[in-house]
Structures are given as structure tokens and as C-alpha cells.
N, CA, C and O of each residue as an XYZ file, in Angstrom:
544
protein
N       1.577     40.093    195.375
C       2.620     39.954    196.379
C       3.248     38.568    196.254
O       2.533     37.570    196.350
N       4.723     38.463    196.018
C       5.199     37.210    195.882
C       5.343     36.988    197.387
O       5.074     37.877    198.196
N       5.766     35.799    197.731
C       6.010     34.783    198.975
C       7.384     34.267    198.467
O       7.340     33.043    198.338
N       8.418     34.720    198.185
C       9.228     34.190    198.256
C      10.372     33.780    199.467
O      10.447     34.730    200.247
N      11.261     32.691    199.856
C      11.922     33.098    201.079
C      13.400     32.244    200.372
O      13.561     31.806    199.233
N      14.190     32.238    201.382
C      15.789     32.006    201.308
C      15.935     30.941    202.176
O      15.409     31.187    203.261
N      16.417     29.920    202.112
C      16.891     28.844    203.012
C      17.883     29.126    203.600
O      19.008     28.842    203.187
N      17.617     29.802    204.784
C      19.474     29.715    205.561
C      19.948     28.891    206.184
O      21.157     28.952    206.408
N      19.153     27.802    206.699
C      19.316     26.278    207.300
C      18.907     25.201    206.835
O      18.120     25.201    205.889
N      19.283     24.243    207.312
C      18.136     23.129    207.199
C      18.720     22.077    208.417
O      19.920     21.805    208.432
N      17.931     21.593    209.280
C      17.939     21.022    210.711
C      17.344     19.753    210.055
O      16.134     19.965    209.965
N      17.661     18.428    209.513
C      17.698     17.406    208.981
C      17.213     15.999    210.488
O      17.989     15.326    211.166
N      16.249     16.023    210.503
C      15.798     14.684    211.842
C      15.681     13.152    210.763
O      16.150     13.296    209.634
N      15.262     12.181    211.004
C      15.193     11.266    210.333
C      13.777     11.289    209.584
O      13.733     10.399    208.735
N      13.010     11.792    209.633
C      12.013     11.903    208.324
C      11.139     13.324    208.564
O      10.119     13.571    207.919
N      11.674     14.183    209.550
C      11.205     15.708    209.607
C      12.418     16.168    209.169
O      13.339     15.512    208.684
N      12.320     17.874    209.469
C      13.263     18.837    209.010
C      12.792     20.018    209.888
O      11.604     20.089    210.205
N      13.779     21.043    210.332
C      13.286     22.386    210.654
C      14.189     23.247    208.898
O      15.030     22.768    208.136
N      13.554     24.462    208.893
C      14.038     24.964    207.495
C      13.905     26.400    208.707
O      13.021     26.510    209.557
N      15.028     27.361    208.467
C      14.943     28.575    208.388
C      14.846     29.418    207.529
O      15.898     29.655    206.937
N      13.861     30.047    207.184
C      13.538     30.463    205.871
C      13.603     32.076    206.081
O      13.008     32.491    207.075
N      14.246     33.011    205.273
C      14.149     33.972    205.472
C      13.065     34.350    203.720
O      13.133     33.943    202.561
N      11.747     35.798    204.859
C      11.320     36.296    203.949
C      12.038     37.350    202.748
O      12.623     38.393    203.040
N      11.895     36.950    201.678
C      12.432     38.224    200.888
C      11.973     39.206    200.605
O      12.495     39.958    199.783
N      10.579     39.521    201.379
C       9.974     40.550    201.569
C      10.603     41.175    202.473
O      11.433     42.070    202.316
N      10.152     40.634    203.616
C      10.114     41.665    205.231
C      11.048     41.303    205.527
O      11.329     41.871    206.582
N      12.244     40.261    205.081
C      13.920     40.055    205.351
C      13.305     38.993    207.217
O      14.174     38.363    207.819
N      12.455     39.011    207.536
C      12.137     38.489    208.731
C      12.545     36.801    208.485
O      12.395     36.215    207.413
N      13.047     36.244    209.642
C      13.385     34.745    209.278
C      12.375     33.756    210.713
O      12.306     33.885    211.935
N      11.760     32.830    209.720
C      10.937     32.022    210.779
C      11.561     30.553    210.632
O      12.623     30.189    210.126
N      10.949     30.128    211.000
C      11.700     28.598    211.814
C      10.404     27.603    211.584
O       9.607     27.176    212.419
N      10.481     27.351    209.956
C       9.616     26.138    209.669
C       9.449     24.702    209.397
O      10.054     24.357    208.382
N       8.822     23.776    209.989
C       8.745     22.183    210.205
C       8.294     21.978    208.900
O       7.481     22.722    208.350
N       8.797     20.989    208.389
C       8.627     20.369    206.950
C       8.837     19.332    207.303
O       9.953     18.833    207.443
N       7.121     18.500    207.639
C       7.508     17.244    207.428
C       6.952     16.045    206.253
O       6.415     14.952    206.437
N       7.315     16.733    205.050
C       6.636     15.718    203.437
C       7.187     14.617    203.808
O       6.464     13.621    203.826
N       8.359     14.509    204.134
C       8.624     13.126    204.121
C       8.462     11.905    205.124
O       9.259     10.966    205.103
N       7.098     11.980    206.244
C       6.696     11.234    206.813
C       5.865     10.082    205.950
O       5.952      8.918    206.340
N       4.761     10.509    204.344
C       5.164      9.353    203.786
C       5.627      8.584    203.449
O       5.293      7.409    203.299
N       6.945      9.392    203.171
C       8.012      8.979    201.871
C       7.841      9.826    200.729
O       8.184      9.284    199.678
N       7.479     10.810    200.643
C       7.316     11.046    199.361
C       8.412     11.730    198.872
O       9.016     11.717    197.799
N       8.593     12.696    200.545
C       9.823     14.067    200.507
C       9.686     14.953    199.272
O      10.729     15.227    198.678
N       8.796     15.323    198.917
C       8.728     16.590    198.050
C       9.066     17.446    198.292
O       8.551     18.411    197.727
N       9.870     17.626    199.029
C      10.696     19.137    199.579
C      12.160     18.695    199.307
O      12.933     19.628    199.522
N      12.672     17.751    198.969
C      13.907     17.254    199.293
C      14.827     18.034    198.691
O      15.930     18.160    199.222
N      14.471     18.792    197.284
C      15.270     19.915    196.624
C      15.487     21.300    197.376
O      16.092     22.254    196.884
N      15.039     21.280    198.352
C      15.524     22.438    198.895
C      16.729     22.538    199.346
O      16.929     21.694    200.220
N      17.801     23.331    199.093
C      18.878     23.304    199.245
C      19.159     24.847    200.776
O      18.377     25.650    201.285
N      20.041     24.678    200.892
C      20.948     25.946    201.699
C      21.214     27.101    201.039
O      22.185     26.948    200.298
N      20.816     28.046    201.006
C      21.067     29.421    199.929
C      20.096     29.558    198.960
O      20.053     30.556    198.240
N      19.038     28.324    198.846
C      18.163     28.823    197.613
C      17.142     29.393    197.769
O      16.776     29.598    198.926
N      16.313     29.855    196.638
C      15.208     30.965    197.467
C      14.143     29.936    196.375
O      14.492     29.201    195.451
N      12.521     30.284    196.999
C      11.841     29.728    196.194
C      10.461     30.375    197.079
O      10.374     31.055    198.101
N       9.496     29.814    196.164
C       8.308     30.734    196.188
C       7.683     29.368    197.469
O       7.841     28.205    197.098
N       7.166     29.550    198.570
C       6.424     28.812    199.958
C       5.403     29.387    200.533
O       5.413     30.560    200.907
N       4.313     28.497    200.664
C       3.041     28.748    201.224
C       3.048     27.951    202.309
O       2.669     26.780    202.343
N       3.674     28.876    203.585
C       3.620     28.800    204.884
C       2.162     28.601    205.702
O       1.423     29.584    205.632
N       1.741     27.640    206.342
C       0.630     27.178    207.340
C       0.990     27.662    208.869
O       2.104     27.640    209.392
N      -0.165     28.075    209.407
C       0.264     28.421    210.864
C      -0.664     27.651    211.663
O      -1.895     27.657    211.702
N       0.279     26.932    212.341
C      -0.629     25.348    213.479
C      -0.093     26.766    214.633
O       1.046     27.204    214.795
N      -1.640     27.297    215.412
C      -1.701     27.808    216.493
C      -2.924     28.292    217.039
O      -3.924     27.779    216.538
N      -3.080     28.977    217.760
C      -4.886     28.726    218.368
C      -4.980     30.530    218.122
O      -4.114     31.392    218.267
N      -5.976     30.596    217.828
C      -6.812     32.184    217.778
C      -6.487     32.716    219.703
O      -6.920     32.168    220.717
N      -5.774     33.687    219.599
C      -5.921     34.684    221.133
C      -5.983     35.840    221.125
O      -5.770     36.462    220.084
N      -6.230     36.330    222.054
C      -6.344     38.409    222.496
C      -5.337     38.533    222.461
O      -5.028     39.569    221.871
N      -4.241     37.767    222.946
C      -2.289     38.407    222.958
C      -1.782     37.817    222.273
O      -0.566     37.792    222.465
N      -2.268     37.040    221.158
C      -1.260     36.932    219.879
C      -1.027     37.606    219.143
O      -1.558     38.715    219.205
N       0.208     37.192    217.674
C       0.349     38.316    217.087
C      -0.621     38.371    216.050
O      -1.191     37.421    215.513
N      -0.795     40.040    215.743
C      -1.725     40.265    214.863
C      -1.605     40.125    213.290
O      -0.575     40.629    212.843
N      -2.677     39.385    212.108
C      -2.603     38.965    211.032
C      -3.841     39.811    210.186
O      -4.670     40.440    210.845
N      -3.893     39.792    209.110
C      -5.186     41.112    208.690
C      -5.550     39.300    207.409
O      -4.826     38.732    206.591
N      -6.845     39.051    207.851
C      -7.488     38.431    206.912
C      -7.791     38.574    205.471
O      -8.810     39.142    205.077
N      -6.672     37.925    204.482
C      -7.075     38.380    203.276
C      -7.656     37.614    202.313
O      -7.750     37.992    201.145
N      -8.099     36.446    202.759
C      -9.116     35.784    201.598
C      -9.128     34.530    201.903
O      -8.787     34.156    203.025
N      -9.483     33.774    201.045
C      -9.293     32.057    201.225
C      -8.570     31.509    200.401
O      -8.128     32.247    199.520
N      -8.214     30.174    200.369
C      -7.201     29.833    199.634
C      -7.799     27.907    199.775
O      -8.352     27.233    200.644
N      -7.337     27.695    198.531
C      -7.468     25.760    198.727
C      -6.094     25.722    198.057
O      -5.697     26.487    197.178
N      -5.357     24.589    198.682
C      -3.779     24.591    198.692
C      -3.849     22.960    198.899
O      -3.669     22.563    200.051
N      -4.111     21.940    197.821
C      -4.375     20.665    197.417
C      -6.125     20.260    197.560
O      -6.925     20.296    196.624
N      -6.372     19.957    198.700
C      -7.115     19.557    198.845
C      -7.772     20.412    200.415
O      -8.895     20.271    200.899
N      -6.550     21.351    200.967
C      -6.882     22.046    202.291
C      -7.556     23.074    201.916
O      -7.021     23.525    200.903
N      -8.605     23.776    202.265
C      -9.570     24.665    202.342
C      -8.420     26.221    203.491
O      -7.853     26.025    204.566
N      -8.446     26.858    203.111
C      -7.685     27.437    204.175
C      -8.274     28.967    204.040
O      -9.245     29.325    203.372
N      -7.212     29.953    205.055
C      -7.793     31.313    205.219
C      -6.589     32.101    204.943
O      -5.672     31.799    205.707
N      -6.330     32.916    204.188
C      -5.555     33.046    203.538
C      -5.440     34.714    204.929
O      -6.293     35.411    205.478
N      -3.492     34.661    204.954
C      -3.536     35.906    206.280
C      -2.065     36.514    206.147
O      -1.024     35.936    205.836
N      -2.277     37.783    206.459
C      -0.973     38.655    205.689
C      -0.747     39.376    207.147
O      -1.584     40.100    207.686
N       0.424     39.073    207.636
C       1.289     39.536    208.830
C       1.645     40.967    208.807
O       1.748     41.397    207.658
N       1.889     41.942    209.858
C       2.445     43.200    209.836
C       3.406     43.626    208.809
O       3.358     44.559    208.008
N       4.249     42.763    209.013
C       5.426     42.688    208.197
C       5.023     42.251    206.486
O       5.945     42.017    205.704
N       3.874     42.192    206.128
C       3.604     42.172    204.838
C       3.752     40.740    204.345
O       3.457     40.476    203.179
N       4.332     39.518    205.431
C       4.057     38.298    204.459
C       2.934     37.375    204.743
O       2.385     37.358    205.844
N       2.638     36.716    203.899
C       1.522     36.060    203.619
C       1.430     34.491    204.542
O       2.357     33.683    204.490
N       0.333     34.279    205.253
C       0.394     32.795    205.982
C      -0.988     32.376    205.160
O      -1.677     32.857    204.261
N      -0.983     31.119    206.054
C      -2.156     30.275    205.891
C      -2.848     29.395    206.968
O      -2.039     28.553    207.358
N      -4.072     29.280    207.602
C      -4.910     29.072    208.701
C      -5.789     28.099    208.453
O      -6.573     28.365    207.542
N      -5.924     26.979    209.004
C      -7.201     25.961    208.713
C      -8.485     27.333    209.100
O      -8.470     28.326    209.828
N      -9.452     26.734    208.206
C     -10.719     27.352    208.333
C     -11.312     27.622    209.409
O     -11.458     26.541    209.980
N     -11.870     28.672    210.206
C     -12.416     28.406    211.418
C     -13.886     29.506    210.851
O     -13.942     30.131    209.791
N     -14.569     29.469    211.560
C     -16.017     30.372    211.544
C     -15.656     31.433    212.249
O     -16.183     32.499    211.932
N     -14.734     31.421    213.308
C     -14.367     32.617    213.671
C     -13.414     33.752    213.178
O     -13.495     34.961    213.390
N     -12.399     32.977    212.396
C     -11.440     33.790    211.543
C     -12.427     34.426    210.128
O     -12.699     35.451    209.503
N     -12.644     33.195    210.196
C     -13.382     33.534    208.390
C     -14.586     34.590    208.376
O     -15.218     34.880    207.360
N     -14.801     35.093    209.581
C     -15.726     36.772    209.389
C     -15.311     37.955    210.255
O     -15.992     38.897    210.660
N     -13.699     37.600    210.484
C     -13.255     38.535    210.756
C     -12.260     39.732    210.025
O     -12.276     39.343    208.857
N     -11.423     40.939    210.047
C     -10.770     41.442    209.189
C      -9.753     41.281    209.584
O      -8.901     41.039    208.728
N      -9.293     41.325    211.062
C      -7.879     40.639    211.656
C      -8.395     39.775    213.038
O      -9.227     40.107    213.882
N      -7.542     38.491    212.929
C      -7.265     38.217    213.773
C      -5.932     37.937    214.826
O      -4.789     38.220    214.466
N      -6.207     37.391    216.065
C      -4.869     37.580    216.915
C      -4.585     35.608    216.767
O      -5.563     34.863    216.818
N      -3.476     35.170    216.630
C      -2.677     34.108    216.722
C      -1.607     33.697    217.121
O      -0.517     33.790    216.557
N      -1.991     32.961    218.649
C      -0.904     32.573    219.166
C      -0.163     31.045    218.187
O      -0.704     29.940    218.135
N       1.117     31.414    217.536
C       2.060     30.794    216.498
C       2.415     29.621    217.302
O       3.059     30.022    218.271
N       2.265     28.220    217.327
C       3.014     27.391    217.799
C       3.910     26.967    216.827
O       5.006     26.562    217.214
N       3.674     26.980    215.710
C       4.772     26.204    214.672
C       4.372     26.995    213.125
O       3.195     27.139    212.794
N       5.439     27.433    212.324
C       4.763     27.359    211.079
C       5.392     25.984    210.371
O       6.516     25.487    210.444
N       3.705     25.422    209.370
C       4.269     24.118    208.716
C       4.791     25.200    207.103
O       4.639     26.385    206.806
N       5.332     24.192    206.521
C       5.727     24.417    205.473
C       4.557     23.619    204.166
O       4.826     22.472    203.808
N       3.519     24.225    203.656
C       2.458     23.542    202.760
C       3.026     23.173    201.398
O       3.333     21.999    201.193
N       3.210     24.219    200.325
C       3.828     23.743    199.039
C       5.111     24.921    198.494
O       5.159     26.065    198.945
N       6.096     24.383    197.459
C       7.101     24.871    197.332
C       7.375     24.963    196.219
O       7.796     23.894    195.777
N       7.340     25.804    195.461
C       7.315     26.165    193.439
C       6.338     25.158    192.767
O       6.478     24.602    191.678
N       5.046     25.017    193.894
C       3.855     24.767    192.767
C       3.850     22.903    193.518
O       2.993     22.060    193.253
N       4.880     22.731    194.316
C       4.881     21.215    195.028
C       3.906     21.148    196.449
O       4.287     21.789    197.428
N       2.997     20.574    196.500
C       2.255     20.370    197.525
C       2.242     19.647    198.611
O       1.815     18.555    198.236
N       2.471     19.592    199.831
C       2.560     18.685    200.801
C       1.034     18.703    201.317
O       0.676     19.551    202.134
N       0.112     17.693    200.787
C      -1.710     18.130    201.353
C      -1.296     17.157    202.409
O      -0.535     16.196    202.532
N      -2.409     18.063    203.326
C      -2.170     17.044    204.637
C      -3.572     16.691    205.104
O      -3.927     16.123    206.136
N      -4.364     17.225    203.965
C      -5.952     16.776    204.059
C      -5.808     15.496    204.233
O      -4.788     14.822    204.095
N      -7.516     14.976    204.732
C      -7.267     13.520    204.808
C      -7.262     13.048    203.323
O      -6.687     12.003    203.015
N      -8.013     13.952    202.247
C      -8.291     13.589    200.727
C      -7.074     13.682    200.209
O      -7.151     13.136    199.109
N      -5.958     14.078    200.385
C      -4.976     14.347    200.574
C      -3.972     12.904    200.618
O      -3.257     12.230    199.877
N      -4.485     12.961    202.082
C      -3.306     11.236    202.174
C      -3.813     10.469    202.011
O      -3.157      9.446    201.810
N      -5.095     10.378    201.977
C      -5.926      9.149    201.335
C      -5.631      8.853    200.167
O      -5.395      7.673    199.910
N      -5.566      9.851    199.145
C      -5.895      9.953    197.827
C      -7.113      9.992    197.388
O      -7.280     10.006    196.168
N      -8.354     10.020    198.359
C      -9.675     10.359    197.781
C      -9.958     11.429    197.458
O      -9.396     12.283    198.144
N     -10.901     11.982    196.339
C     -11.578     13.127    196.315
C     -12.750     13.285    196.766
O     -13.295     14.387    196.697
């Protein structure tokens, strides 16, 4: 299953961004925070308006009974982040910090506060601490 999506926006703050990204799967469009360039590094900065590219979407939100539902499909390390790899109704693919409770379940419920934007044609934004440290 590719992850590809479409940039139909980009909401430009002084070292964040919102990106509207439409899936080219499920055509569904979410509303994702990209913020690489709080180092400086801006590894996202090629993203343009109209272009499509392959994104491994993060979901910052808390496990609930009335969130929406995600079907657990594996794990994933995405730099240095350990993650839980989770495929939406609509067939596209997220990503979840590790919890003990997700990680022995087959679906769980997630209330969405934000999706981050993780890496973008193979570009990584780690937000591990090994990550911004630079330690391994």
C-alpha cells in the first residue's frame, strides 16, 4: 500500500507550517503540522502546492472508546522513533508512539488532536530525543 498524498495548501507560520494533504488513496484530506524547521533544518521545505509525494503521517492524540477507529498493523522505526504502525477505515496508513496498550491490540479507538508530518520521499523529521541529540 503506497501513502502517497497531494499538497493542496500550505499555511506558512514563521518556523511551523499547516500542509493540507490530500490522500491519493481514500481522496480524504487532513490538516497536517510540519514543524522540521524548528531546528533549522526544514527538510520539508521542497514541498510545493500541487505536488504529491510519498508521507509518513504521526498521530499526537490519546487512545478513547469514542475515537475514531484504526486496525493495528505492525510496527515501524521511522529514524530513531519506535512506532505502531495503524491503517484507518478509509485504508490510509498512520503512525502512533508505542504504548503497551495499542501494541496488543487489533484496533484501537483515537481521539486525533493533530496529525504531525514524520518523513517525506525517504526525508526524516526524528523527533526522538536520539534524534535531536544526535546520539545513538
Amino acid at each position: 500500500m503506497e501513502n502517497r498524498y497531494r499538497v493542496r495548501e500550505i499555511e506558512q507560520f514563521d518556523v511551523t507550517r499547516n500542509l493540507v494533504l490530500q490522500s491519493l488513496n481514500s481522496g480524504r484530506e487532513y490538516l497536517v503540522f510540519d514543524d522540521s524547521d524548528i531546528l533549522g533544518d526544514n527538510q520539508f521545505s521542497f514541498m510545493k502546492r500541487d505536488g504529491e509525494y510519498e508521507c509518513s503521517i504521526g498521530i499526537f492524540g490519546e487512545l478513547a472508546p469514542t475515537g475514531e477507529e484504526f486496525r493495528v498493523t505492525g510496527h515501524a522505526t521511522i529514524g530513531h522513533m519506535k512506532l505502531i504502525q495503524l491503517q484507518s477505515g478509509m485504508g490510509d496508513r498512520f503512525y502512533l508512539p508505542q504504548s503497551q496498550e495499542a501494541a496488543k491490540s487489533r484496533t484501537i479507538h483515537v481521539t486525533v488532536l493533530r496529525y504531525d508530518l514524520l518523513a517525506v520521499d525517504g526525508e526524516i523529521n526524528d523527533r526522538s530525543i536520539e534524534g535531536i541529540t544526535g546520539r545513538k
